[in-house]
N, C-alpha and C positions, 0 to 999 in steps of 0.2 A: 541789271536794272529791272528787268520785267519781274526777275524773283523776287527785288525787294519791294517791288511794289503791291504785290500778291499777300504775301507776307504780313507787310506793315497795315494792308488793308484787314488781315485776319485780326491782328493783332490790337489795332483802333475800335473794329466794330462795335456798335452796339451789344447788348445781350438779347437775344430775339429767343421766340418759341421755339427755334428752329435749335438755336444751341442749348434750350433745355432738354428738347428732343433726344440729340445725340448728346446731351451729359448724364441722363435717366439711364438710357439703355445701357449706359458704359457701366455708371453704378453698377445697376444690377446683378452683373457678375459677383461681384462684390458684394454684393449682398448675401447670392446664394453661397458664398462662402463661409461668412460669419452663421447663415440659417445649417447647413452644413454640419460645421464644428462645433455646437449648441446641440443641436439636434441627437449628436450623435454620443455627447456626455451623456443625455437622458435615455438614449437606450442603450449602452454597452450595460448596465448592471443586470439589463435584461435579455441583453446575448449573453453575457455570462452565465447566468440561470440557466437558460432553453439548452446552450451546446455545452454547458461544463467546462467552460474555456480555465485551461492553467495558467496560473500567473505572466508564463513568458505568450500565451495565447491573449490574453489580456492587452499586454504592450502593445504586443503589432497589430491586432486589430482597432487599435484606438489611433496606430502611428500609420496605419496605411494607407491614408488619403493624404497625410502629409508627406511620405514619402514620393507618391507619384508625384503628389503636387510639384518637388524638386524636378521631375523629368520634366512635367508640363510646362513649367516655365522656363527652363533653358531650353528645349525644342521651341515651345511655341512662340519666344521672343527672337530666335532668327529666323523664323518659317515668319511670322508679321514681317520684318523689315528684307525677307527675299521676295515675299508673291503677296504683300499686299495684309492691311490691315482687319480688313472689313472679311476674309476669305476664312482667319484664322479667327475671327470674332463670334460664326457663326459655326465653326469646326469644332472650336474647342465645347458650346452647350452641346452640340449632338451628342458628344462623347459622354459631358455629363448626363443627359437625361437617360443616354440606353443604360449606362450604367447604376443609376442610381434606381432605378425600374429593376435591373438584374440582382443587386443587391436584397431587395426583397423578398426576392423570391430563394434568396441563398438556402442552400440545403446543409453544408456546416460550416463549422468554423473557416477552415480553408478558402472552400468557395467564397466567403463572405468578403477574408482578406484579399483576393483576388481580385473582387468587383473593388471594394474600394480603393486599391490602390491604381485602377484604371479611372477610376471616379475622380480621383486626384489630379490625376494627368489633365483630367478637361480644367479642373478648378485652378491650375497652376499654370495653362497657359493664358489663362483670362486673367490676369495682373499685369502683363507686358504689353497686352491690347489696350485694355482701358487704361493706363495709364498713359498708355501714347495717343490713343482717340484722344482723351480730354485736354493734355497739351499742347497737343497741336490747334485742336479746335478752338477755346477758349482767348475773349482778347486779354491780353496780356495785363491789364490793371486786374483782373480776377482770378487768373489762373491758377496760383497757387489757392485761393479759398475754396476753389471749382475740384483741386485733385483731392483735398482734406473731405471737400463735403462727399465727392464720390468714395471716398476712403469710409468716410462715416456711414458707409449704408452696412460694413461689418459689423457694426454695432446695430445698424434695425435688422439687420437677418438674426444678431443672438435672441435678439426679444422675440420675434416672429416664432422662432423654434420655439422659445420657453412657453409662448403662449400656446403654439399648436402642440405641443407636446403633452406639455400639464392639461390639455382638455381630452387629446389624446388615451392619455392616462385615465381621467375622468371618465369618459365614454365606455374605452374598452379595457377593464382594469385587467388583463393577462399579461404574461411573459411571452406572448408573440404580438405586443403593440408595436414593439421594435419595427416590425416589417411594415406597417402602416407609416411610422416615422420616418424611414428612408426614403420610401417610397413618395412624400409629401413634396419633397423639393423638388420631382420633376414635374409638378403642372405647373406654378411659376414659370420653372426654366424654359416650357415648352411656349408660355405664351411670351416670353421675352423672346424666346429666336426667331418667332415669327414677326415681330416687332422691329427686332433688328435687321431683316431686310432690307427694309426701307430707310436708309440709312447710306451718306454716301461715304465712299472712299476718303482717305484723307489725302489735302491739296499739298501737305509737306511732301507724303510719299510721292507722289504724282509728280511735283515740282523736281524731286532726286534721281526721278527716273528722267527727267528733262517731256513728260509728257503735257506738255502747256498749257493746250487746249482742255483736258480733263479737269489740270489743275482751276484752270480759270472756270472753267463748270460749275466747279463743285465750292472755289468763292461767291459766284452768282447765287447758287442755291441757299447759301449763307446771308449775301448783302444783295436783293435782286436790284439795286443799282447799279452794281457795280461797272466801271468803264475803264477801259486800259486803252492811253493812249495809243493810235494806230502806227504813229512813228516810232513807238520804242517796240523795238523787235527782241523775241526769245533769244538768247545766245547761242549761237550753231556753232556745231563744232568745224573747224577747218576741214577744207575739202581734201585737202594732202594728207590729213593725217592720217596712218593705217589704223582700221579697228583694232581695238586692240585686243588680243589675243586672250579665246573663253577660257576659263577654268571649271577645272570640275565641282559640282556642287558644296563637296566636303571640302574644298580646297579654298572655296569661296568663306563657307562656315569659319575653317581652322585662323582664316587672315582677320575676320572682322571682331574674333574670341583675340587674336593676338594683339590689335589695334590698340583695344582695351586696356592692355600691358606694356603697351609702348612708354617712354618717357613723358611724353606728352598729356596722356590719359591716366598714368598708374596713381598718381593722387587722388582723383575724382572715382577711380575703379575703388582704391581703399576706402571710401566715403562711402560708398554707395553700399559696400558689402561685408564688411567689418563689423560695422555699429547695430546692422540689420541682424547679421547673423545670432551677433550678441543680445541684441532686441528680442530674436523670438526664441532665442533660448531657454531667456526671462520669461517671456510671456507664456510659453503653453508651458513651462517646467511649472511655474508657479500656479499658473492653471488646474493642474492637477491636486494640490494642493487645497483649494477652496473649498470642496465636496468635504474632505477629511478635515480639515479644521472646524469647520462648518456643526461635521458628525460627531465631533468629542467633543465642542462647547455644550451644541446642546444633546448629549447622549441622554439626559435622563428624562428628555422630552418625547426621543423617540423608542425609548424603551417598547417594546412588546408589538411595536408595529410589524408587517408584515414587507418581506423587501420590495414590494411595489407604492406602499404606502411612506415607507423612509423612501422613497427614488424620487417619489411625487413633493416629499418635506425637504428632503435638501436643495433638488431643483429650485424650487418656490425659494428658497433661503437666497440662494447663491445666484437669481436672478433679482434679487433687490440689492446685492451689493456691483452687480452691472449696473445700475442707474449710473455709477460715478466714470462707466464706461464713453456713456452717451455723454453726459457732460461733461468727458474731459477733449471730444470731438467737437461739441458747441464751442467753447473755449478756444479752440485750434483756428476755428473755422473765423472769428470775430479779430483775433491776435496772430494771424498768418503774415498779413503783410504790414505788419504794425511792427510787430516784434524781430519777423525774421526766421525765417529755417533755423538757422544756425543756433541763435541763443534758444527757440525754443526746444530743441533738440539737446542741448545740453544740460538747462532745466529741469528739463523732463526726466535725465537719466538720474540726475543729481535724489531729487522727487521720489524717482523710484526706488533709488537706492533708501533713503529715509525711509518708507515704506515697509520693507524687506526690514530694515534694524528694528524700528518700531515690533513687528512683530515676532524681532529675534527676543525682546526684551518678555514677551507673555508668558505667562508658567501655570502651565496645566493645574486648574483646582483652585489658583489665586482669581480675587473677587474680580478682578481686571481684564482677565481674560478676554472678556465680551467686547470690552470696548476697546482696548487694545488692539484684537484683532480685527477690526473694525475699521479702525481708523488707519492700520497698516494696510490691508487690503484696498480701503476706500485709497488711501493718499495713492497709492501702484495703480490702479487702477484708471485714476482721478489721471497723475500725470502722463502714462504712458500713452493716452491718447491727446491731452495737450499737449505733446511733446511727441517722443519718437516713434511711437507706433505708427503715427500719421505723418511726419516728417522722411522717416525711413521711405515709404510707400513714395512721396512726393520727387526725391532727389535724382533720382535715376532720368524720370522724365525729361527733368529740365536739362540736365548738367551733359549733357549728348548729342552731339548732330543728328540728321534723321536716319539717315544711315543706321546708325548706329543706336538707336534711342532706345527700339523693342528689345535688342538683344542684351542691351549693358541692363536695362529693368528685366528682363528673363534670368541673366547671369545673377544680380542683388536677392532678384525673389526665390531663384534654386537655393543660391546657400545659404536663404535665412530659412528655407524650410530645413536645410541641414541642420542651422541650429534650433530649428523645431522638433525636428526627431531626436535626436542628441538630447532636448532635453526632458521628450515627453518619457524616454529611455533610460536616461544618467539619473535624474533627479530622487526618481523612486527608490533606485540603490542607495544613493547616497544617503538617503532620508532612514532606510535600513538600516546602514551600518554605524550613522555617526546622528542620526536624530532629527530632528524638524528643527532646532534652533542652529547646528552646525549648516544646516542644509539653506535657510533662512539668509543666514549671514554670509554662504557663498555667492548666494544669489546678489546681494547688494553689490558683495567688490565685482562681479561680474556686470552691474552696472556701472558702476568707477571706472572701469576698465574699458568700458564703450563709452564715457563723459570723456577720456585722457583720448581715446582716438579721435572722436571728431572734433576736440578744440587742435589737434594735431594738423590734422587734414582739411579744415572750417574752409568752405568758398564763400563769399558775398553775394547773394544770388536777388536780394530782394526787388523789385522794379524793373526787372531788365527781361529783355525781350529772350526768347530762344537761341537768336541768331546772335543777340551779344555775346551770352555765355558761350557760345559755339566759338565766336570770334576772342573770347578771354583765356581760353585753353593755353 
């Protein structure tokens, strides 16, 4: 009784300054993610230059914060729901900021790959956090718009980068700007962890550990009216009963990963990481691709330029075909709980897949070209954040008790960086051996293929509290 009245009070509240408070800070992670991955398109043409990186030196250092990012979020979404949300919230920027500081100072290629695949680790476990800080927190009439809008700050970190980069550029036209660019995202990050501080624990985690009195704290701190009647008492566990017997750390890990797998949960686990996986396959494979379509439309524009002056023209190009990034997060954020998780998420894949044909259909030299690929990049673009890019990020939250909430969103966001490295990896070969339009058109049925799993797997999530879907399993 006492839990659901804690709960339901979270759940009802107003939206106060307080819960903007802790939805910014949550963002933010997210942010420095998106400023991050931006950031670091505009300067690898310039690690490449300065260390003479080889093609397969190329790969990994563009995939090595995506790869960590796979460890940091499977670590850092069971280290959230074993010791606490707010421990691993301030853990995981430390990591980023030393690293992203060491980075700069890289002395070659190696060392580079090094720091940034530790860089990764801090940016990978801040997706399990914030998604759980904001689900929990937020009352439930908003929460899905509330995880979409903090989803949308990776779309204000790409423009952040393009902007500080391209002046970056501007300022100090060399092939060692790169190190000034890394080094950019830790003064944000430094003054968000100190931000985050002040910040309290979440009342779900507190309420699972059966700790009541915190819990109830930190609802006050949220509604200071808040009163719970004095007759309805916490529920205690029987005095007969024996504690029950510890486990070891890993033992604990290995049962709440198995959980996950059980009958009960193996639908909602396929939903969560399937469609994701398949999501960021698309997205940084095709990612890749922007710069180089970008550079053969207009090759005879940047004829004779010098590679810092083509680095500063494509950037600029390929940050005005983001615009349809941001507004396809406007869009999500407006038709969240209008439309639905589900139908948007399958839309979206549908969209993208359109996208991907559209510019299977472009041929290099025909007058088309430009708009063509324009209109394909824009629509992919356009829908993947109306749609799964921001849906993917949302479903984990919800769809999990709390126990379990950090670790199934850590488990979703490791293997969708898997299919982010896979495809910042696979895509380029492919594109190699059989060409940008075979490569084009795998990318779509690779969207089909993630529209056919989640109408497979589709939950009805829209209106309903935490504790329904918990209770709908």
């Amino acid at each position: 009784m006492a839990c659901k009245i804690i709960t339901e009070a979270m759940d009802d509240a107003p939206f106060t300054m307080r819960h903007a408070h802790i939805w910014f800070l949550s963002s933010m992670g997210i942010f420095l993610d998106g400023f991050d991955l931006f950031v670091m398109s505009i300067a690898l043409p310039l690690i490449i230059v300065q260390f003479a990186a080889t093609p397969v030196q190329q790969g990994i250092v563009g995939a090595a914060a995506v790869v960590g990012a796979i460890f940091g979020a499977l670590i850092g979404g069971r280290l959230c729901d074993r010791f606490g949300r707010k421990k691993v919230f301030l853990v995981d920027l430390l990591v980023f900021i030393i690293f992203a500081v060491l980075s700069a100072f890289a002395w070659d290629i190696w060392s580079l790959i090094l720091f940034r695949f530790l860089l990764g680790i801090g940016i990978g476990a801040d997706y399990p956090v914030c998604a759980s800080y904001v689900s929990e927190f937020m009352p439930k009439r908003i929460r899905g718009r509330m995880l979409i809008a903090a989803f949308s700050f990776q779309a204000v970190g790409i423009f952040a980068a393009a902007g500080i980069g391209l002046v970056i550029l501007a300022l100090h036209p060399s092939e060692s700007a790169w190190r000034i660019m890394l080094v950019a995202g830790a003064i944000p990050a430094i003054v968000i962890l100190i931000l985050r501080r002040s910040i309290p624990e979440s009342a779900r985690w507190y309420i699972q550990r059966r700790e009541w009195k915190l819990a109830t704290g930190v609802v006050r701190y949220l509604i200071p009216d808040f009163t719970m009647d004095k007759s309805i008492k916490p529920p205690v566990e029987a005095a007969a009963k024996p504690a029950p017997e510890k486990k070891a750390a890993w033992h604990v890990t290995l049962d709440s990963y198995a959980e996950l797998f059980n009958r009960k949960n193996l639908r909602r686990t396929i939903l969560i990481t399937v469609p994701w996986f398949l999501m960021d396959f698309a997205f940084y494979g095709v990612g890749i691709f922007t710069p180089i379509l970008i550079a053969s439309m207009m090759g005879a524009h940047a004829t004779g330029l010098n590679f810092i002056a083509q680095d500063f023209y494509s950037s600029g190009l390929t940050a005005v075909l983001d615009v349809f990034l941001v507004l396809g997060f406007i869009l999500n954020i407006i038709f969240i709980e209008r439309v639905g998780r589900m139908r948007l998420q399958l839309a979206g894949f549908i969209g993208m897949a359109a996208g991907m044909f559209i510019l299977a259909l472009s041929q290099s030299g025909s007058e088309t070209i430009i708009a063509l690929a324009f209109v394909g990049f824009g629509l992919f673009n356009l829908l993947q954040n109306w749609g799964p890019n921001a849906t993917t990020f949302l479903l984990p939250a919800e769809l999990f008790p709390t126990r379990l909430r950090a670790t199934a969103h850590g488990l979703g966001a490791g293997i969708a960086k898997v299919g982010a490295a896979c495809g910042i990896m696979f895509v380029p070969l492919m594109k190699a051996s059989y060409g940008v339009r075979v490569t084009v058109i795998f990318m779509g049925v690779i969207c089909i293929i993630a529209f056919v799993v989640t109408w497979l797997t589709r939950i009805d999530m829209t209106g309903k509290s935490l504790e329904d879907l918990e209770d709908a399993a």
